[in-house]
N, C-alpha and C positions, 0 to 999 in steps of 0.2 A: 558372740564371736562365731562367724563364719566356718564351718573345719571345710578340708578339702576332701576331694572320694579317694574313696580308697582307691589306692592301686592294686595292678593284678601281682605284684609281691606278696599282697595283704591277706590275699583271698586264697582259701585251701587251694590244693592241688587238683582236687577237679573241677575244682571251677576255672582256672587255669588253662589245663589243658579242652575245657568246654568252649573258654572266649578264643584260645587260639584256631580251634576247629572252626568257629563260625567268624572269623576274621579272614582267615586265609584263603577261604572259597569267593569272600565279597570284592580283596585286593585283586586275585584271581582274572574277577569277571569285569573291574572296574577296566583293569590291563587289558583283556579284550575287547573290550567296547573305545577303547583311546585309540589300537591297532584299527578295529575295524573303522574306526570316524576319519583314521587320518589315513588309511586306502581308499577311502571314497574320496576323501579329497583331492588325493593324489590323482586318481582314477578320472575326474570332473576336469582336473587342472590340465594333464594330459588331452582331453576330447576339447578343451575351450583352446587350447594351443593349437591343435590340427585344425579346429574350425575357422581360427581368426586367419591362420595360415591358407585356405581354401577362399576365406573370402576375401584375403590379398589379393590373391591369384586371379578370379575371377573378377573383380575389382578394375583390375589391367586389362584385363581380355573386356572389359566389356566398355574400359574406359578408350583402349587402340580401336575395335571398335566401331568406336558410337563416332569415334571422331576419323579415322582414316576412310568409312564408308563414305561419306560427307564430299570425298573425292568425287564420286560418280554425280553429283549434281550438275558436275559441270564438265565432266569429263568422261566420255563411255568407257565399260571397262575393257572393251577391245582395243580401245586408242589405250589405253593405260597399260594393258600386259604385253604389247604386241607394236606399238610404235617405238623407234629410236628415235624420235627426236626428244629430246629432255631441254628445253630451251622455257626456264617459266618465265622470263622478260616478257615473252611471246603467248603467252599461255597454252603451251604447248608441253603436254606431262607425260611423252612417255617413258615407262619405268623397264624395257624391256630389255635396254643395255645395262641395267645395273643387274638385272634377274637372271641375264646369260652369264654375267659376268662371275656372279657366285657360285652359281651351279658347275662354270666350268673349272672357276678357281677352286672349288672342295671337292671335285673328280681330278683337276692336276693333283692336289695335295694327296691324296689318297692312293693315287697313282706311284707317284714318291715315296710316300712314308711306309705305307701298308708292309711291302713288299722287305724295304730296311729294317722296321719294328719289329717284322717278325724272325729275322734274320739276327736280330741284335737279342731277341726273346730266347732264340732256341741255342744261342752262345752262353747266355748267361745262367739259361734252366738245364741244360745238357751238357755240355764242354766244358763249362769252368770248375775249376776247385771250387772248395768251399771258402780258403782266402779272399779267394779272390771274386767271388758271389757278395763277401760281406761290405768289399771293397765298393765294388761296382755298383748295389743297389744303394744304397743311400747316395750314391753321387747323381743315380738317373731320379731320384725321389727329390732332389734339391735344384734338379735342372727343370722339373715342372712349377716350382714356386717363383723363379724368375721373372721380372712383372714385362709385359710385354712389347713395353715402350722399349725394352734396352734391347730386344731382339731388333727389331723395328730401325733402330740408331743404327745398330753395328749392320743392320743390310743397307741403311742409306748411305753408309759411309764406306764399307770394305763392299759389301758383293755387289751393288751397282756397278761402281766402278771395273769391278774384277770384270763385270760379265759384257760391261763395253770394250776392253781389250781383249776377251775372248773371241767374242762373234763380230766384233766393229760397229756395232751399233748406234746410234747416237748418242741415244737417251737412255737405255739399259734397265727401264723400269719399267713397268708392266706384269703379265700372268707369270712369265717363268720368277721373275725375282719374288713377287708375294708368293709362290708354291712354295719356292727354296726356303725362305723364312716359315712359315707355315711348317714345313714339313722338320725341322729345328725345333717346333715349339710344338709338335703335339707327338714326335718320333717318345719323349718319354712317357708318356703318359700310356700309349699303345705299347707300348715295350712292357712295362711294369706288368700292364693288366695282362698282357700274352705270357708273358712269365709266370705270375701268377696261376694262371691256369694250364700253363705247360708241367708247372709244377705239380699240380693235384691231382694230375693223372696218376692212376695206381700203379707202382711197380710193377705190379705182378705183369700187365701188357706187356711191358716192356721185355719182362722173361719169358714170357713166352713165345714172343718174336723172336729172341735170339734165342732160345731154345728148337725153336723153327728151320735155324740157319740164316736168320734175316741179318743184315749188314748193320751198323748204328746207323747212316742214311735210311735205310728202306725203315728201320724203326721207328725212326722221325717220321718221316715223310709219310707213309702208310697208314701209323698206327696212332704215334702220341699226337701229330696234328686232328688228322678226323678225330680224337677223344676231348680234344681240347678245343673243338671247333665252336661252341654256342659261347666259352669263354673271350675268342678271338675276336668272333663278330661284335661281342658286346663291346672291348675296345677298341674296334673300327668305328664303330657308330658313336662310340662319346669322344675318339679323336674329332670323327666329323662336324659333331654338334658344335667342339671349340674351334674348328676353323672356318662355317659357316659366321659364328657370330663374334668372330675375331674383329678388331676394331684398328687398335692405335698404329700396329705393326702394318698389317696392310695397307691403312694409307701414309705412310714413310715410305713407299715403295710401291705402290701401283702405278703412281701417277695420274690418278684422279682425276681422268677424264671421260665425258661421256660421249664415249664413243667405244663400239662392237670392236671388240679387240678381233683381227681376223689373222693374227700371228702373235705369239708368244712375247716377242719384246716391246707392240705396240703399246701405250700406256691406254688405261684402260676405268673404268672405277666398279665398284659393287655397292649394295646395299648401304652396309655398312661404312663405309668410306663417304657415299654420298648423302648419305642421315648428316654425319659427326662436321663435313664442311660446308652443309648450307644451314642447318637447323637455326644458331646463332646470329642469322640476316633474315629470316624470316619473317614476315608480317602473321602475329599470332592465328585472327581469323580469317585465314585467303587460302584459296586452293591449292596452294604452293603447302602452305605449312600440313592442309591435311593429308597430300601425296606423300609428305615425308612417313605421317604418322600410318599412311597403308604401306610403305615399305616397311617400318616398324611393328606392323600385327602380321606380314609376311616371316619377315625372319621370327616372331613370335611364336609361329605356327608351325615355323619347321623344325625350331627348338623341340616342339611339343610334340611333333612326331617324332622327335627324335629318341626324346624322353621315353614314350611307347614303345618304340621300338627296343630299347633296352630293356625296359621290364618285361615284355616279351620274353628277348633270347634269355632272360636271368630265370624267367620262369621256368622256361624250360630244361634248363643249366639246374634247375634244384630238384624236380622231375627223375632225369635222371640218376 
């Protein structure tokens, strides 16, 4: 007959307290080596994320490209940046009505909103109660998730219209209607962030201004804005970035045509607008489909300055 071992009940008292001694160091180090295998893991899992993420990235960039460069075979890039005529029936691709047209439609938008956002920033960071702060950001926090097709609707259907019995226009669609819209769908987004950094200014400037004699005006304007300035600019430049590569809402309302808008109510198109209504009639391999795809590593590229450009003033925003 088999007996079983003894257990540590069995066994005197120091031997007891011996096997516990040489037990508790081994569980111990067992538990540190399980921590340390599975922060490396972690650690691994993290770096294989960012990488696969990196070579998304450039994945795109080198897929826009390999295939938008493909344009210049048959088209010089001075006829491509610098001709209006966009006629590909005719094989005739220039992109420089579209390239005015964004440039000028996210300098109108910015024109608009900048000057609003900050005005609606410095109500909400300085003037209001705290009621009415608790009131008011979560309703500007729920008007940036809004998806942008319904901005887009309600300009094709109310401001159109509104802005040809304003001015008697014909047609009513053009740069000023996508600004108006535009400047609707990125006023919260700049608002928030201006706020945000109107807020983190430290009291204490503020007392010492009006310890100075300075008015709540001259405290604004003089002190809290210049401190909150790298704050500001960062939300100008990510309003910018959403209304450069703004898509559904702009063409509900541009009017999507290629031609040099050379007044506000002309209709007009952009990038964006002329990628999203020829892309789908395309002949995949023709020079027609790879002009699209260099208007597409265009607005890519501005994205990605734009991107830089942010982490920039952020950098410097944490510097301070």
């Amino acid at each position: 007959m088999i007996e079983a071992p003894p257990s540590n009940a069995s066994l005197p008292a120091a031997d007891q307290g011996r096997s516990l001694v040489t037990s508790g160091p081994a569980r111990l180090l067992d538990r540190k080596r399980r921590l340390s295998m599975y922060n490396q893991l972690f650690k691994w899992l993290c770096i294989g994320s960012a990488v696969f993420v990196c070579l998304i990235l450039f994945a795109i960039l080198i897929f826009m490209a390999r295939t938008g460069l493909l344009t210049f075979q048959s088209v010089s890039p001075l006829t491509f940046f610098f001709s209006n005529e966009w006629v590909p029936e005719n094989d005739q691709y220039g992109a420089f009505v579209f390239i005015f047209g964004t440039f000028a439609l996210t300098l109108l938008t910015m024109a608009l909103s900048v000057p609003l956002s900050v005005v609606v920033a410095i109500f909400l960071a300085e003037m209001t109660p705290a009621w009415l702060k608790n009131a008011l950001r979560p309703i500007m926090d729920l008007l940036v998730g809004i998806p942008s097709v319904v901005y887009g609707f309600l300009g094709l259907t109310i401001l159109i219209p509104l802005l040809r019995e304003l001015t008697g226009s014909f047609m009513g669609d053009g740069l000023l209607a996508a600004a108006i819209v535009l400047t609707i769908m990125v006023l919260p987004t700049i608002s928030r962030i201006t706020d945000d950094a109107i807020t983190a200014v430290p009291h204490k400037y503020r007392d010492a201004a009006y310890a100075l004699g300075s008015t709540r005006f001259q405290t604004t304007v003089q002190v809290v804005l210049p401190a909150a300035r790298s704050g500001i600019l960062y939300a100008v430049i990510l309003g910018m970035a959403r209304a450069v590569g703004e898509t559904m809402a702009v063409v509900m309302v541009i009017g999507n045509t290629p031609q040099l808008a050379d007044s506000l109510f002309k209709p007009t198109a952009v990038l964006t607008s002329n990628i999203v209504m020829q892309i789908s009639n395309v002949p995949f391999d023709s020079t027609w489909n790879h002009a699209l795809y260099m208007m597409g590593l265009l607005l890519l590229i501005i994205s990605l300055l734009m991107i830089v450009l942010i982490r920039i003033f952020q950098n410097r925003s944490d510097v301070r």
